[in-house]
C-alpha positions as CSV (number, residue, x, y, z in Angstrom):
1,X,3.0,63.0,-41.1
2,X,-0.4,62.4,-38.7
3,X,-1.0,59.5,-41.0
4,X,2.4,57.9,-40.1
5,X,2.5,58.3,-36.6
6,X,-0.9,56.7,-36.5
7,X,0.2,54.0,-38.4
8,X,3.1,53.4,-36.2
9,X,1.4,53.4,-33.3
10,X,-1.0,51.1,-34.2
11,X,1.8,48.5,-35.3
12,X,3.2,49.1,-31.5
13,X,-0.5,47.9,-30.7
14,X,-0.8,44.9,-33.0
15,X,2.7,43.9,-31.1
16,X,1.8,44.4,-28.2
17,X,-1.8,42.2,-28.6
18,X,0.2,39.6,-30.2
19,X,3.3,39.6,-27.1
20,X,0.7,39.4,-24.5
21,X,-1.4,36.5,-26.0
22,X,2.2,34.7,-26.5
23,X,2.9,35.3,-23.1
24,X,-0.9,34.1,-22.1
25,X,-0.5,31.0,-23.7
26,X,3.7,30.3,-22.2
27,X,1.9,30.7,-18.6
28,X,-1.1,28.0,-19.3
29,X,2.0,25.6,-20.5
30,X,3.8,26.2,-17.9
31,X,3.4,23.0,-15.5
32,X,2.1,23.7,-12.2
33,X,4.2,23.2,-9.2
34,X,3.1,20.9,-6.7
35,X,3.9,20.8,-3.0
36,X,3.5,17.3,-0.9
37,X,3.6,17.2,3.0
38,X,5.1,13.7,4.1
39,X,4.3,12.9,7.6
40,X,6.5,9.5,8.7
41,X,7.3,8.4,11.8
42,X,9.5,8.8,14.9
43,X,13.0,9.5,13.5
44,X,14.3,6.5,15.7
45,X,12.4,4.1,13.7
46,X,13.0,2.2,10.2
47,X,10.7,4.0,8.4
48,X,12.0,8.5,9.2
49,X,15.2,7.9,6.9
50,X,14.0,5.4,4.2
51,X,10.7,8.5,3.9
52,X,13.5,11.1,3.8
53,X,15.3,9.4,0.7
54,X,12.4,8.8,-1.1
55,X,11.4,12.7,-0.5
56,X,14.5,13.4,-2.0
57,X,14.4,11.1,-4.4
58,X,11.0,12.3,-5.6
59,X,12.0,16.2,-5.5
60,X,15.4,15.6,-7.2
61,X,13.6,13.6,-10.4
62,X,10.4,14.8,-10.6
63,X,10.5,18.4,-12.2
64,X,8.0,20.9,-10.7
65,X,7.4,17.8,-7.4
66,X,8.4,19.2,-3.9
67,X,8.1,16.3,-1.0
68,X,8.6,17.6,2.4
69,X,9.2,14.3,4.8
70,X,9.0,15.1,8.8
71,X,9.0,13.1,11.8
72,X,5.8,12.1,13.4
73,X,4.1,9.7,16.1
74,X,3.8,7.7,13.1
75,X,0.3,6.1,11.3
76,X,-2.6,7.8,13.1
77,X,-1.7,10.7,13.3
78,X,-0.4,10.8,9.6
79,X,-3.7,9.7,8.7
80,X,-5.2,12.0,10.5
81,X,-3.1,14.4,8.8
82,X,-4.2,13.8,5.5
83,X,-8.3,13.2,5.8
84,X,-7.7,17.1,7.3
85,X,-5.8,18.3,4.2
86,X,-2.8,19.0,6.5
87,X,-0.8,16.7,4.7
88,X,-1.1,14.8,1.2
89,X,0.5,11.4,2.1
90,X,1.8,9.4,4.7
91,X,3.3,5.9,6.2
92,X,0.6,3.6,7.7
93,X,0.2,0.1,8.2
94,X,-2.9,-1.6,7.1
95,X,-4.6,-2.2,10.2
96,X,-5.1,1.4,10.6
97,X,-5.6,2.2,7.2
98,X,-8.9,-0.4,7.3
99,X,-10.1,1.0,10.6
100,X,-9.6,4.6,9.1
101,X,-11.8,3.3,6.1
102,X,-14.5,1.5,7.9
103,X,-14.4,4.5,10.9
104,X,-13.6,1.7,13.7
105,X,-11.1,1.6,16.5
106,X,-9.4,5.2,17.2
107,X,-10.9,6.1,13.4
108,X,-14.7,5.8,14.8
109,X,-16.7,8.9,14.0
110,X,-13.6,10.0,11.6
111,X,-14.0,7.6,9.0
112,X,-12.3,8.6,5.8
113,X,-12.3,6.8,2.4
114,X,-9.9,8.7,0.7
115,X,-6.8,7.1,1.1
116,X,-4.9,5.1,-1.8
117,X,-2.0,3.2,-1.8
118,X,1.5,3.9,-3.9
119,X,3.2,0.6,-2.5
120,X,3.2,-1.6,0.0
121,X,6.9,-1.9,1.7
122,X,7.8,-4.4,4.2
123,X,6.8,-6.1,7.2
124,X,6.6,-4.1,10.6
125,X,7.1,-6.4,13.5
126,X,5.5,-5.8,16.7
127,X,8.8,-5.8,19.0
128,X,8.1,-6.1,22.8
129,X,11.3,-4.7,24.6
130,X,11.9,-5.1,27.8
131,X,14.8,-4.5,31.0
132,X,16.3,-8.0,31.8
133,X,15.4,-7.4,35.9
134,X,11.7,-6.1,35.2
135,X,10.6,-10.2,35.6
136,X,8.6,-9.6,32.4
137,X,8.8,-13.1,30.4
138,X,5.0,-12.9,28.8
139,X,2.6,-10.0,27.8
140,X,0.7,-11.4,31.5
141,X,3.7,-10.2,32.8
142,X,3.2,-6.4,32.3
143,X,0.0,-6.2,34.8
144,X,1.5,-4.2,37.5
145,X,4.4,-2.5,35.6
146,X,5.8,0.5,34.3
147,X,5.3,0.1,30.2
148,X,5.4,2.3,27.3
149,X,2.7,1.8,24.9
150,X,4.1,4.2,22.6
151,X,3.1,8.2,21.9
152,X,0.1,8.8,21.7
153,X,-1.9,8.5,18.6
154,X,0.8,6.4,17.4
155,X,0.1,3.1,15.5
156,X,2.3,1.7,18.1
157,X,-0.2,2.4,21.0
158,X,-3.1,0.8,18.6
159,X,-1.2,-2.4,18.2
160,X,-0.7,-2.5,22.4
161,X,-4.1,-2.2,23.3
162,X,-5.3,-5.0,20.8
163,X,-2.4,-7.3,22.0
164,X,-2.8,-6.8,26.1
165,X,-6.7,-7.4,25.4
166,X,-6.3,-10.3,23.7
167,X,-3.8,-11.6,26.5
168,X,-6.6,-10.7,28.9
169,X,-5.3,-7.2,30.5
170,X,-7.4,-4.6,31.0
171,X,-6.1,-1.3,28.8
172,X,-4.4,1.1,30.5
173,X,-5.9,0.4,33.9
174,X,-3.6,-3.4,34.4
175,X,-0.5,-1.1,34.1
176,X,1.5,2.2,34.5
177,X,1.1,3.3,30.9
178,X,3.9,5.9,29.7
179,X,2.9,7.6,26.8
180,X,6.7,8.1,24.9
181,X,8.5,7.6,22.0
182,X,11.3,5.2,21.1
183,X,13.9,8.0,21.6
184,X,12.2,8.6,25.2
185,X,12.0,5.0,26.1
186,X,15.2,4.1,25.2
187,X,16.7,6.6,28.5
188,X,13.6,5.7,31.2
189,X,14.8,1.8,30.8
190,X,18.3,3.0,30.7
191,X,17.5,4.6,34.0
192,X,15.2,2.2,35.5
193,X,12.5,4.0,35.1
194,X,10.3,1.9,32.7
195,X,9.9,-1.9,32.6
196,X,9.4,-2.0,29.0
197,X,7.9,-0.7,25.8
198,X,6.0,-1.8,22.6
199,X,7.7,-0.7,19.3
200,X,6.5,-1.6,15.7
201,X,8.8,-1.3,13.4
202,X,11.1,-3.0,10.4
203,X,13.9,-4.8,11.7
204,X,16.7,-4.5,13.0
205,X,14.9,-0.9,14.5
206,X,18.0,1.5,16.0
207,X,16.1,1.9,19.5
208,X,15.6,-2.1,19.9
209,X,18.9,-2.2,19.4
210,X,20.2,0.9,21.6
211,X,18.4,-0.7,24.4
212,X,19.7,-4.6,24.0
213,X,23.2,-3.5,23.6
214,X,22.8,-0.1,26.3
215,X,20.8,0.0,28.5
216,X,19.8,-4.0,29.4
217,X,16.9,-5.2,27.5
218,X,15.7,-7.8,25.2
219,X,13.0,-9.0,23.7
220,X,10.2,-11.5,25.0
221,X,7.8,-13.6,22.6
222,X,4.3,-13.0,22.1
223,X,1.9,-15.5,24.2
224,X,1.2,-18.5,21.0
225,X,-2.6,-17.8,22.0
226,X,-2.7,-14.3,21.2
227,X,-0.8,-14.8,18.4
228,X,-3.4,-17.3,16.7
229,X,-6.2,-15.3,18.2
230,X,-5.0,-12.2,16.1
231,X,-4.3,-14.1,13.2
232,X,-7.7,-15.7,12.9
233,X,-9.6,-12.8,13.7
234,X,-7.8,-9.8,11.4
235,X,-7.0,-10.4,7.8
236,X,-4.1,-8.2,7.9
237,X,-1.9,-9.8,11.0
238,X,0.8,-12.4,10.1
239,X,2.5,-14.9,12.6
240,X,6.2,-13.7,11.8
241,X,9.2,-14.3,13.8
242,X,12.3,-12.7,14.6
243,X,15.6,-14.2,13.6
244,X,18.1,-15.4,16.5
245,X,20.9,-12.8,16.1
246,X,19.4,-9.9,14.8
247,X,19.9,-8.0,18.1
248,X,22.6,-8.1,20.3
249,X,22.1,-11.2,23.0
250,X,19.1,-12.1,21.2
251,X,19.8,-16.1,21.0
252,X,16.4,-17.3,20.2
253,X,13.8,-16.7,17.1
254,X,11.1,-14.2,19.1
255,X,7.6,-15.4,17.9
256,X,5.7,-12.2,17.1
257,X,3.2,-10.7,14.8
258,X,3.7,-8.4,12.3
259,X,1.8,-6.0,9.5
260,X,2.4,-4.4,5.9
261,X,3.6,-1.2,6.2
262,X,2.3,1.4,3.3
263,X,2.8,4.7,1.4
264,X,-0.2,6.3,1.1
265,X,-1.6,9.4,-1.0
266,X,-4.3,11.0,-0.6
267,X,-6.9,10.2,-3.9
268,X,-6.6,14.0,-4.6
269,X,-3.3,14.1,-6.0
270,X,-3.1,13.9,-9.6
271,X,-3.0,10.9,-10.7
272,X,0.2,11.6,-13.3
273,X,2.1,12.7,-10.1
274,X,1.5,9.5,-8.7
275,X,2.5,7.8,-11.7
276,X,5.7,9.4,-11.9
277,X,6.2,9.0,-8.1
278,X,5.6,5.4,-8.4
279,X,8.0,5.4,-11.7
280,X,10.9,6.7,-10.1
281,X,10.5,5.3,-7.3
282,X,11.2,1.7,-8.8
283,X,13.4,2.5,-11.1
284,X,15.6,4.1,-8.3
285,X,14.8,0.9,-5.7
286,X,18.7,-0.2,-5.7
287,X,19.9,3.2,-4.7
288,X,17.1,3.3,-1.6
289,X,17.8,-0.4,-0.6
290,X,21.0,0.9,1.4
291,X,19.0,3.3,3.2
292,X,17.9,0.9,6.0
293,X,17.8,-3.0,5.8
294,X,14.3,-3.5,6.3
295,X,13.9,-2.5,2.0
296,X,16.8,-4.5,1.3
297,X,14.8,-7.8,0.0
298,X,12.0,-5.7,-1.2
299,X,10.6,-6.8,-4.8
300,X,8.3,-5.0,-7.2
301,X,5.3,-7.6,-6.6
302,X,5.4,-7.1,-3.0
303,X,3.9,-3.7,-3.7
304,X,0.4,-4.7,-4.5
305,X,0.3,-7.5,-1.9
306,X,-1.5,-7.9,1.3
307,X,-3.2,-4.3,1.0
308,X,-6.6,-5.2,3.4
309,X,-8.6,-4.3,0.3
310,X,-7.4,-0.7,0.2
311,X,-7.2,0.3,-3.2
312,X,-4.4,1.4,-4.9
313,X,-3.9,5.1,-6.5
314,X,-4.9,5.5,-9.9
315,X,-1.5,6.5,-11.2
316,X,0.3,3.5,-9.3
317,X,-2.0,1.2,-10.8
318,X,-1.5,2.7,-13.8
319,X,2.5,1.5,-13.4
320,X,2.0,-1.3,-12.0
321,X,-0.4,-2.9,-15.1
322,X,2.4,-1.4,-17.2
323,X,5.1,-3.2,-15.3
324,X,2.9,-6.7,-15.5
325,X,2.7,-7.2,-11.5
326,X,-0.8,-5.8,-11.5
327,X,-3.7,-7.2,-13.9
């Protein structure tokens, strides 16, 4: 009898060893979950709703991928972000992404060289806005005025200070700077409180339109001299223009500047999650193109151009050599 409840027991033993190294080697499988904090931009701009899609996009598809897209003051700040491991990726244009790199500008003493590229996305214009009666018809013409540079530690607010230098004002001190958003910019010209404002964006952008169709504004050209000064002196500025028509009263091209925009990861992330970011992300393009028009022309080999020699992620590259656009 002793010798078959012995025996018993140790086959409930055996089992039990064998269950638990079963369910050992289920758990080291399993594949791990991974969490992605997606900084974007104000939620008046271009860029807030086509982020949100592709955070959707990416959580929906990717099994075991959770991207969390929120509103920011845009590409400093989301760079910022992610060299302090508050967030893992991010919208920035390449200017800042360079200075970021090479610790210059708002980036010196913080330089960071972690940050990779999953794809270039359009052009962001630099869009000067301004209230018809405010007598501003050049960038001289903001000296003495009430002018929103943009919020503060937004990319924005970078691409004011460069442009005002360059037309030969003295930043802030030449004007009354108010540091807003779009959203908060778009009510002080409304109400005559502001003379203008400086938004970067993809066009059309909702709050250049709000205030040309609302609240009297338009938009003004960039001096030609800046312009060319800009263009010869950064690698990552184009002379752009933009169209007659695409905001309301806007009856002449508006010569501007304008920058590639980005979506960056940090090099930390796994290089197969990027690689299946960057997967679906393309093979889902047609369904993001109606999120906002700025995407709508927006071709596979315009994602590895014009980067300012930031280098791509490992598992973008890794798509993009499969998909031929990247040697």
């Amino acid at each position: 009898m002793k010798k078959s409840v012995a025996l018993v027991l140790s086959l409930v033993m055996v089992m039990s060893l064998l269950a638990g190294c079963s369910n050992s080697g289920s758990s080291s499988d399993k594949k791990e979950n991974i969490y992605l904090k997606f900084p974007t931009a104000s939620t008046s701009g271009a860029i807030y709703p086509i982020g949100a899609a592709m955070a959707n996009l990416w959580t929906e598809k990717i099994e075991g991928l959770t991207v969390s897209a929120e509103a920011s003051n845009g590409g400093v700040q989301n760079l910022g972000l992610v060299a302090t491991g508050e967030a893992q990726m991010g919208v920035a244009v390449t200017s800042i992404l360079s200075d970021q790199k090479n610790g210059k500008g708002v980036f010196e003493g913080k330089q960071y060289e972690g940050m990779r590229i999953l794809t270039a996305l359009y052009s962001n214009y630099n869009q000067v806005v301004v209230s018809k009666d405010s007598g501003i018809e050049t960038l001289k013409d903001i000296k003495g005025k009430v002018f929103a540079p943009g919020a503060p530690g937004s990319t924005p607010e970078v691409e004011t200070k460069l442009h005002l230098t360059a037309a030969g004002l003295k930043y802030p001190d030449d004007f009354n700077a108010q540091f807003v958003s779009f959203t908060e910019a778009i009510d002080l010209i409304r109400n005559k409180q502001l003379d203008g404002a400086w938004i970067q964006a993809g066009i059309p952008t909702s709050a250049v339109t709000e205030i040309c169709a609302t609240a009297g504004g338009k938009l003004i050209s960039l001096d030609e001299d800046v312009i060319e000064q800009l263009t010869s002196e950064y690698p990552w500025y184009n002379k752009d223009v933009i169209p007659a028509g695409t905001y309301e009263g806007q009856t002449e091209d508006i010569a501007t500047t304008s920058i590639v925009i980005t979506i960056f990861v940090d090099e930390s992330v796994p290089e197969e999650t990027v690689y299946e970011m960057t997967k679906v992300l393309w093979e889902n393009m047609d369904s993001l193109k109606g999120t906002h028009n700025a995407i709508k022309n927006l071709a596979i080999e315009d994602a590895v151009e014009n980067l300012a020699d930031i280098p791509l992620h490992d598992g973008a590259a890794k798509y993009y050599k499969e998909k031929g656009v990247l040697k």
